[in-house]
N, CA, C and O of each residue as an XYZ file, in Angstrom:
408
protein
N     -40.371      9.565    -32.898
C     -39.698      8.487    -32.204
C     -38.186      8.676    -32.198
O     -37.456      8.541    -31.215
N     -37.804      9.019    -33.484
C     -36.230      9.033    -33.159
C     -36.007     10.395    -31.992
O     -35.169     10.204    -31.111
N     -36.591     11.445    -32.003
C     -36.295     12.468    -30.937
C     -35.925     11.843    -29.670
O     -34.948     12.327    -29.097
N     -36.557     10.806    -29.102
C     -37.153      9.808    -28.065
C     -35.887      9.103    -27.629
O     -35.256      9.079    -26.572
N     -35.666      8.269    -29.378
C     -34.086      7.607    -28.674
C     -32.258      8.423    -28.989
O     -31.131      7.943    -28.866
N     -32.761      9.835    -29.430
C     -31.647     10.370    -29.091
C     -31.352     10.867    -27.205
O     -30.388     10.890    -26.439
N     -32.731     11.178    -27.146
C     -32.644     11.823    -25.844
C     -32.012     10.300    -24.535
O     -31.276     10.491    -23.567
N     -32.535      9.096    -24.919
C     -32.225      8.162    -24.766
C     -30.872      7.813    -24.444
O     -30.399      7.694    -23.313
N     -30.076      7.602    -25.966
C     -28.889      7.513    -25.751
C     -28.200      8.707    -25.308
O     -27.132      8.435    -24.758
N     -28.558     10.351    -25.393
C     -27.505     10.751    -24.459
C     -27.607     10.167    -22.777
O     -26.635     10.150    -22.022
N     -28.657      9.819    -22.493
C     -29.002      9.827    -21.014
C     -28.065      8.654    -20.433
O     -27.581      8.760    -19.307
N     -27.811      7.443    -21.310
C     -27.191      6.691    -21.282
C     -25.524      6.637    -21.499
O     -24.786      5.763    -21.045
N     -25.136      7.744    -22.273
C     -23.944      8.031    -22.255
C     -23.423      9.009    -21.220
O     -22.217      9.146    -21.015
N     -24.469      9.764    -20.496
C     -24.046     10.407    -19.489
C     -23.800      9.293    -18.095
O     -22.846      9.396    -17.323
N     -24.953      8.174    -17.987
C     -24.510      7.262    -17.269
C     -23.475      6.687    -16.939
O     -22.787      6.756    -15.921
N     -23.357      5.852    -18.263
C     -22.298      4.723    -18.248
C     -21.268      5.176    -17.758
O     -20.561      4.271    -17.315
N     -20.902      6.046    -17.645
C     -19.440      5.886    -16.934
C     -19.106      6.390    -15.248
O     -18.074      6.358    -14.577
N     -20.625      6.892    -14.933
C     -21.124      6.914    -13.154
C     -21.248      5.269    -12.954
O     -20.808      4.657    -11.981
N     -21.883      4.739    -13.990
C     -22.053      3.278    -13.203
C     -20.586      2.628    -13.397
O     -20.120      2.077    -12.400
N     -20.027      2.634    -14.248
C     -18.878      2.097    -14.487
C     -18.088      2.319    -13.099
O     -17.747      1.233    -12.630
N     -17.708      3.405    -12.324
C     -17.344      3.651    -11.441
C     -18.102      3.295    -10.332
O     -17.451      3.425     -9.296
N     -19.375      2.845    -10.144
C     -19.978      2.742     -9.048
C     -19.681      1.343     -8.898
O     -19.378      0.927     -7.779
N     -19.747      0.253    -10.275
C     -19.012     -1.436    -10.342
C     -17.813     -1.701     -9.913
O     -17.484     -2.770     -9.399
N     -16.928     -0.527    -10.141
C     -15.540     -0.542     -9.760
C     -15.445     -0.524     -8.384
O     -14.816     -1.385     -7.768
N     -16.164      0.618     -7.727
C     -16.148      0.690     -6.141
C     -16.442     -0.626     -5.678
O     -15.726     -1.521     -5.229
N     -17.657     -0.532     -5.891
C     -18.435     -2.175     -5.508
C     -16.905     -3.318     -5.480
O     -16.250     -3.527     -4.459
N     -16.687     -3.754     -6.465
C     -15.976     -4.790     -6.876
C     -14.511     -4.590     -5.752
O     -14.022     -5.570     -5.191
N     -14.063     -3.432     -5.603
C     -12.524     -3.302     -4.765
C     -13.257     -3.485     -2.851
O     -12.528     -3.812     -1.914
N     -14.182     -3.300     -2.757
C     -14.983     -3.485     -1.404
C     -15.077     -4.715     -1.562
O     -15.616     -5.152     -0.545
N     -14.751     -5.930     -2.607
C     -15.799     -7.238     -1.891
C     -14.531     -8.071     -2.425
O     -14.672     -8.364     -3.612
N     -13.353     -8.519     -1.868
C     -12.305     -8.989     -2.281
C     -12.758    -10.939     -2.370
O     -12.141    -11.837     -2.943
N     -13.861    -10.994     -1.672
C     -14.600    -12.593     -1.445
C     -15.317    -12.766     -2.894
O     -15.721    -13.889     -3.196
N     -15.462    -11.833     -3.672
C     -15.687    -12.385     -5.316
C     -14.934    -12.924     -6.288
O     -15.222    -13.652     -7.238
N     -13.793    -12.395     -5.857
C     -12.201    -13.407     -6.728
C     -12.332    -14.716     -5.772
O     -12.078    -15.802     -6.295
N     -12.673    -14.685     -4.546
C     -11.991    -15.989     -4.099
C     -13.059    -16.891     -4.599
O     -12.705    -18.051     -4.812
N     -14.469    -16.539     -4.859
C     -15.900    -17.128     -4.995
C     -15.991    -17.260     -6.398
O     -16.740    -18.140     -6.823
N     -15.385    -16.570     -7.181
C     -14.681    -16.608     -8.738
C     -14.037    -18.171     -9.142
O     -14.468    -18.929    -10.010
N     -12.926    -18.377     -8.269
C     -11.705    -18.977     -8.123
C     -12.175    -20.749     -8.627
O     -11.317    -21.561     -8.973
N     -13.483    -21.035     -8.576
C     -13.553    -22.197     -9.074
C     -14.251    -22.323    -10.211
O     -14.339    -23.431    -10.739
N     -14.653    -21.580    -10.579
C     -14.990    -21.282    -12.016
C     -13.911    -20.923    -12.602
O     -13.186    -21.880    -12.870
N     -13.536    -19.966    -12.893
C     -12.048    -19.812    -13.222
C     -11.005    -21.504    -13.330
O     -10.737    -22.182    -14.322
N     -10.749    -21.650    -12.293
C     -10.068    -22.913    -12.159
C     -10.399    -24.201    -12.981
O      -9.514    -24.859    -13.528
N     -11.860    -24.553    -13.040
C     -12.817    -25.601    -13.574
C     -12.859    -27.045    -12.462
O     -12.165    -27.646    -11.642
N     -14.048    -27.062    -13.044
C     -14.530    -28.265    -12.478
C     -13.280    -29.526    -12.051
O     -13.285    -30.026    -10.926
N     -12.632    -29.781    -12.720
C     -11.541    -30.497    -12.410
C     -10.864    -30.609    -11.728
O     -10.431    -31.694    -11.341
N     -10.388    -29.046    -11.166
C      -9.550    -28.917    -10.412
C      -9.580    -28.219     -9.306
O      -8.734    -27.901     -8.470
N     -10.990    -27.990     -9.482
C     -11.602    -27.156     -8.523
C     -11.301    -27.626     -6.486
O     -11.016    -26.901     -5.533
N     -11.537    -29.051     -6.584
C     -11.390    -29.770     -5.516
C     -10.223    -29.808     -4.887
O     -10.149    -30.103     -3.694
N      -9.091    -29.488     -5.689
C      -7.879    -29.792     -5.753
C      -7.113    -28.378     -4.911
O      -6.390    -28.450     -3.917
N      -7.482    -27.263     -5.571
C      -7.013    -26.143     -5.642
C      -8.696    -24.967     -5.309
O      -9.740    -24.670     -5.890
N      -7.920    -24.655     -3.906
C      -9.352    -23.988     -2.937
C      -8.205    -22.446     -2.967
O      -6.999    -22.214     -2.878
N      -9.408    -21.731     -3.136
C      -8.877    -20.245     -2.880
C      -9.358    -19.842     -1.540
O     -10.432    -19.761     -0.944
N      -7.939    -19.595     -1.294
C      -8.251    -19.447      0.788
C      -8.099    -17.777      1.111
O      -8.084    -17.284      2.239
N      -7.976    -16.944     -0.347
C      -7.740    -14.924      0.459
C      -7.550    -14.420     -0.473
O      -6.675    -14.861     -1.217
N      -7.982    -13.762     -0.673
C      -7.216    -12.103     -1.535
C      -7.012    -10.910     -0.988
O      -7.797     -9.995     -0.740
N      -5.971    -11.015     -0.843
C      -5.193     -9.111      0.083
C      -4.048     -8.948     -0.874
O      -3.234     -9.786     -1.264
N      -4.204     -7.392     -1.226
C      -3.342     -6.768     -1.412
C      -3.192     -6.867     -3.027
O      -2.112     -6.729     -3.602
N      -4.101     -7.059     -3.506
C      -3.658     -8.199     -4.818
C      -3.191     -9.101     -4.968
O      -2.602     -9.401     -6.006
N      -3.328     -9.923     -3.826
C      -2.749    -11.571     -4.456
C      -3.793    -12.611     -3.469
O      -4.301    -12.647     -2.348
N      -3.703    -13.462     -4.841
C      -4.750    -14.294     -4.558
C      -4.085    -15.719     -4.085
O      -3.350    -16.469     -4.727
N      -4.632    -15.852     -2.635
C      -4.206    -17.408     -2.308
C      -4.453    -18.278     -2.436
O      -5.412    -18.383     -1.671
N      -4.284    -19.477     -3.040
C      -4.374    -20.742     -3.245
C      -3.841    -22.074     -2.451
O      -2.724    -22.175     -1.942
N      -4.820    -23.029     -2.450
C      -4.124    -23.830     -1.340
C      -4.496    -24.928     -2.819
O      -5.544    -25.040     -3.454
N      -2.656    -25.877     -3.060
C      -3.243    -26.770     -3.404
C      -2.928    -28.219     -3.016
O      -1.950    -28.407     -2.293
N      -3.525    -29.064     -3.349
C      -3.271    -30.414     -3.115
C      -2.047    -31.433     -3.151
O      -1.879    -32.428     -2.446
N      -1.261    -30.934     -4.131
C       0.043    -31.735     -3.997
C       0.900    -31.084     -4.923
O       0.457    -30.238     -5.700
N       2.507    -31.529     -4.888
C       3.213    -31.195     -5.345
C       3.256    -30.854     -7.397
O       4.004    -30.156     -8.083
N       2.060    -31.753     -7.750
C       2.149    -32.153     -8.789
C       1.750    -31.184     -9.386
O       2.451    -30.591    -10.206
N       0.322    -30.781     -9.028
C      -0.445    -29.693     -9.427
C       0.116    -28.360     -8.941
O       0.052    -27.400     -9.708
N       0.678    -28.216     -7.694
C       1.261    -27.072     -7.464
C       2.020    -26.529     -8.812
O       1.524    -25.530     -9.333
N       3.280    -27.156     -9.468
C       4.097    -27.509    -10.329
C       3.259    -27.123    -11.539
O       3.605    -26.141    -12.195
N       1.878    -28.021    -11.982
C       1.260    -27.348    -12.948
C       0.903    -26.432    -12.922
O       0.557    -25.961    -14.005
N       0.803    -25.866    -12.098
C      -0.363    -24.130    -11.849
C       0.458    -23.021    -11.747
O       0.005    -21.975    -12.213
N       2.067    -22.997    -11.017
C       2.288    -22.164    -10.806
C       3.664    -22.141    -12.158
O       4.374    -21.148    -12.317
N       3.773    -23.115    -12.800
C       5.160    -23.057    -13.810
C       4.240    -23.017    -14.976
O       4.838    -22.711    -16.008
N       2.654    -23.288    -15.165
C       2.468    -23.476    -16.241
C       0.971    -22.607    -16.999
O       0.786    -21.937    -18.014
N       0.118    -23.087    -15.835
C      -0.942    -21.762    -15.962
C      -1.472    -20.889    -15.084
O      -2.631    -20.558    -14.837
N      -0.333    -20.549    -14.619
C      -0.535    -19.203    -14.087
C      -1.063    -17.484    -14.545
O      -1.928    -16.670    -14.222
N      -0.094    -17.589    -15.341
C      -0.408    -16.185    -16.198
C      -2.086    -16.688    -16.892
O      -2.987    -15.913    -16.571
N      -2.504    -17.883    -17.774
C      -3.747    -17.983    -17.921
C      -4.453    -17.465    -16.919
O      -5.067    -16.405    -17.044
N      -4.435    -18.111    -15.906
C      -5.631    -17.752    -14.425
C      -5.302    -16.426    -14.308
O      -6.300    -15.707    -14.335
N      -4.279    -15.854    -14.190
C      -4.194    -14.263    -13.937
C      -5.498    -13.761    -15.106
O      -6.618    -13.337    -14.819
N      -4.894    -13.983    -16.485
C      -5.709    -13.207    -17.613
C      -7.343    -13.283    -17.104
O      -8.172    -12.382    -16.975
N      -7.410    -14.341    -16.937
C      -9.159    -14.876    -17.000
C      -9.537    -14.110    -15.757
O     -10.671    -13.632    -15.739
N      -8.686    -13.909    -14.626
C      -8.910    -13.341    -13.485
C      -9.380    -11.696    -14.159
O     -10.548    -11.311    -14.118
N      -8.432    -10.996    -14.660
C      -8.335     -9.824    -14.572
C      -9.554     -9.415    -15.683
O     -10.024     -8.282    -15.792
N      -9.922    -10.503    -16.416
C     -10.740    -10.016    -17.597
C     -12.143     -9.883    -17.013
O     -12.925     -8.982    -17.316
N     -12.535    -11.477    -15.609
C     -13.263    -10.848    -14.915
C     -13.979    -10.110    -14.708
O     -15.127     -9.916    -15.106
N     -12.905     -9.289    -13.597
C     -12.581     -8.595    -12.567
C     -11.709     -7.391    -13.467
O     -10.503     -7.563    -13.641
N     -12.396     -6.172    -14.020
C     -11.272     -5.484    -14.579
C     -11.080     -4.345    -13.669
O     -10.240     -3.482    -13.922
N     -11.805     -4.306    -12.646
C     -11.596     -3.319    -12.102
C     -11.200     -3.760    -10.744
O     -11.965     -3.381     -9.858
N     -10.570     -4.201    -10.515
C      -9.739     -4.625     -9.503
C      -8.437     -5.217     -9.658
O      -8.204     -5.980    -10.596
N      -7.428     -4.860     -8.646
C      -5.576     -5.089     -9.340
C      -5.279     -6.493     -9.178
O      -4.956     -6.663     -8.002
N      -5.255     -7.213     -9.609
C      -4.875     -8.219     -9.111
C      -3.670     -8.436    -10.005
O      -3.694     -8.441    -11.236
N      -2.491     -8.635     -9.134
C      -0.958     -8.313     -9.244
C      -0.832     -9.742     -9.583
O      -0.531     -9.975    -10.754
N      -1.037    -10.945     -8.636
C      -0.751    -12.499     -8.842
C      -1.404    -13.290     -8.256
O      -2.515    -12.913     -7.885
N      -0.903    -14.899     -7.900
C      -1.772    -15.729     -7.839
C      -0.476    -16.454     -6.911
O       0.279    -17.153     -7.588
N      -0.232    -16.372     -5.780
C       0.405    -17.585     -4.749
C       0.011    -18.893     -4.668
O      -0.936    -19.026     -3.893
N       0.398    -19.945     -5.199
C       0.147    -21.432     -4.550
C       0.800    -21.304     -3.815
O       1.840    -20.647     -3.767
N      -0.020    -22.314     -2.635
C       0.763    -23.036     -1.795
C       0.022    -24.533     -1.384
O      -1.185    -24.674     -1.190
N       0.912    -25.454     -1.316
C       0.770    -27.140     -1.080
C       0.121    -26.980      1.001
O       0.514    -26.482      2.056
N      -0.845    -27.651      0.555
C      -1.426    -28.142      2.280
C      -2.924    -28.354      2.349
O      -3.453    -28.679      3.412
């Protein structure tokens, strides 16, 4: 048996890092998974508030509801949403996070 799961884990270490790259491809082709991300990430709370309307180029757009929350999100947890974004999503760049009020 152990013969069995050596042969095993090499087969698997020869993998992992074809698939690793095949998730990565995947993930930079489908830029609608950060935006489909974006309320989970965000939470329930604020989800209503703050709609993710694009991601190009690495930056992710946000539309939000008023001045107030704009103010909270972009002076205060921003860099959070980046982290949680990128921890994600590690294989994709995502540079920042644009609010904008409307």
């Amino acid at each position: 048996m152990r013969k069995h799961s050596r042969l095993t884990n090499k087969l698997l270490v020869n993998l992992l890092p074809k698939m690793l790259e095949r998730i990565a491809a995947l993930q930079k082709d489908r830029p609608d998974l950060i935006v489909s991300a974006w309320q989970e990430i965000i939470g329930q709370k604020f989800a209503p508030m703050a709609k993710a309307i694009g991601f190009e180029k690495g930056i992710l757009m946000v539309k939000v509801s008023n001045s107030t929350l704009y103010s909270l999100l972009a002076q205060h947890e921003k860099k959070r949403l980046l982290q949680m974004l990128r921890k994600k999503f590690p294989y994709i760049e995502i540079k920042t996070i644009h609010f904008r009020i409307g």
